[in-house]
C-alpha positions in Angstrom: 0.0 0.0 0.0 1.3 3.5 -1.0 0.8 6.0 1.6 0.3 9.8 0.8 2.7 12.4 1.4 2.6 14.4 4.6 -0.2 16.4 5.3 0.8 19.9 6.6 -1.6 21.6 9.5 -1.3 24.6 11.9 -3.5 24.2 15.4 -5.3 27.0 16.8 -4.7 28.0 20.2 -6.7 31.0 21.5 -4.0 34.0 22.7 -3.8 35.2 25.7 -3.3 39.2 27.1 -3.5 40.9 30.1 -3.6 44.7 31.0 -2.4 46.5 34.2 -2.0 50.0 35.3 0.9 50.5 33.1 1.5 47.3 30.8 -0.4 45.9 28.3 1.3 41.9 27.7 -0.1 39.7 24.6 1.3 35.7 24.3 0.4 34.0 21.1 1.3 30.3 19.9 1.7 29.3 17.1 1.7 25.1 16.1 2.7 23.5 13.2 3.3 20.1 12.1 2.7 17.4 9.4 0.0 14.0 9.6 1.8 11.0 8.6 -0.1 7.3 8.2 2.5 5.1 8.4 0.6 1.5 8.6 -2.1 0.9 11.0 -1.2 4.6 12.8 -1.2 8.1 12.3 1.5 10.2 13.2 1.6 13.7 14.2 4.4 15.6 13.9 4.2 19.2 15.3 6.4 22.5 17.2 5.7 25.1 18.6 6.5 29.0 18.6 4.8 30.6 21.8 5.4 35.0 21.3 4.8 37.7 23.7 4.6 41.1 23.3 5.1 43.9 26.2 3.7 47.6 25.7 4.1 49.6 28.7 6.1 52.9 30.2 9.3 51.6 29.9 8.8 50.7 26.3 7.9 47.8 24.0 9.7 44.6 24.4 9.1 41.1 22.3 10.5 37.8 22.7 9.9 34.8 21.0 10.3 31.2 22.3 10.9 28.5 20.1 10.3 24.6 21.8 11.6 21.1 20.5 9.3 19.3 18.1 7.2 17.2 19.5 5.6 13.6 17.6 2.6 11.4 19.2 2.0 8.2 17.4 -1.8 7.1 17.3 -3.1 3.5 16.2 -6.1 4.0 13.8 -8.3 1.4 16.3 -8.2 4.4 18.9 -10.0 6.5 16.0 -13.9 6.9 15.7 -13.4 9.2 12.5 -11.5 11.2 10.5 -13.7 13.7 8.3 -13.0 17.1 6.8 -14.9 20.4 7.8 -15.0 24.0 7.2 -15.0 24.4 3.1 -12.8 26.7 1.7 -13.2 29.8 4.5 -11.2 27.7 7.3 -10.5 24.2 5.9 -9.5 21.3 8.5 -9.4 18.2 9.6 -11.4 17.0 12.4 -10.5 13.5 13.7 -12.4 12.2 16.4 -11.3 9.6 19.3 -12.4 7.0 20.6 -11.7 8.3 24.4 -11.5 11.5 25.9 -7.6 10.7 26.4 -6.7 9.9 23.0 -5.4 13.2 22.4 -3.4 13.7 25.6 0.0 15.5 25.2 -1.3 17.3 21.8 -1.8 21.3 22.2 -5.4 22.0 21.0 -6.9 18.9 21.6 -10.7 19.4 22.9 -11.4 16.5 24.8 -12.2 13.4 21.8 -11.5 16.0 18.7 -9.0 17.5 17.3 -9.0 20.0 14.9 -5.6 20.4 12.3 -6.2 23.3 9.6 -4.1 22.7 6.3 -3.7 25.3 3.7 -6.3 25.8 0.6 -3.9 25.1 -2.1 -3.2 21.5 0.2 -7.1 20.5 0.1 -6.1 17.4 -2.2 -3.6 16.3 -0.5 -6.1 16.6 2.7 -8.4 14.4 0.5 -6.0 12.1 -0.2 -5.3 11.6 3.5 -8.5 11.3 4.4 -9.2 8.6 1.8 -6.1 6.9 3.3 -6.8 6.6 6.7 -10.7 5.5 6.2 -9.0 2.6 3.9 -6.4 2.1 6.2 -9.4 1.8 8.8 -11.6 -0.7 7.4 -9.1 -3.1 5.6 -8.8 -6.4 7.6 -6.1 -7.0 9.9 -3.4 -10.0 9.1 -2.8 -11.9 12.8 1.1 -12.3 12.8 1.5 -15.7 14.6 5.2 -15.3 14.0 5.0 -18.4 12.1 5.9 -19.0 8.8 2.7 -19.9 6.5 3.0 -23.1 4.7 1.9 -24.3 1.7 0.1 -27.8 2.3 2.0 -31.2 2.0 0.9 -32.0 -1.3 -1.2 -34.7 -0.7 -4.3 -33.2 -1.4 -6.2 -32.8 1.8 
């Protein structure tokens, strides 16, 4: 089975300010990654760029904080579905778990969904994936008994 090429996404994740007497602070994050199926799982591949931004008396001041990349591997039994939403204003995909801690560890999960918007110009390759995965899904499972399968012993029965 061929598998199709990575699938790149972003992840909303609601900023954050606050306001006092005399500074005004804003913290966005920003996550990318890419959706791999690789087998009987998906994987998601993703980092992280958190930015805050300082306005106050003393003058502005902006960092930006860059973190590791981060991967979580997820087998495609855990899945209840993987569907795409939004139509061309805010295309996604929206896969849903089977448990409320299938997502754990991944930034922007709500509860059993999670929501990974892709570009416009990558809505066939989002296609594709989906396609994929829902094959992937309902094709039937080969036992591995570690043993080698054997033609019969030729003597008809």
């Amino acid at each position: 089975m061929t598998y199709p090429a990575p699938l790149p996404f972003r992840i909303k994740i609601p900023g954050e300010e606050s306001m006092d007497l005399t500074t005004v602070r804003e913290v966005s994050t920003k996550v990318e990654g890419l959706l791999h199926l690789e087998g009987d799982r998906l994987l998601l591949e993703w980092a992280v760029t958190r930015s805050s931004e300082e306005v106050g008396l003393s003058g502005v001041k902006t960092e930006t904080e860059e973190f590791e990349p981060e991967e979580a591997e997820l087998p495609l039994e855990w899945l209840a579905g993987v569907t795409l939403a939004g139509g061309i204003l805010f295309p996604r995909l929206e896969v849903r778990g089977r448990g409320l801690r299938v997502f754990d560890g991944i930034p922007g999960a709500k509860g059993a969904r999670l929501e990974l918007f892709y570009a416009r110009s990558d809505r066939m390759a989002a296609v594709a994936m989906v396609r994929a995965i829902e094959a992937a899904r309902e094709s039937p499972r080969l036992e591995d008994s570690g043993e080698t399968p054997r033609i019969g012993d030729g003597d008809g029965r």
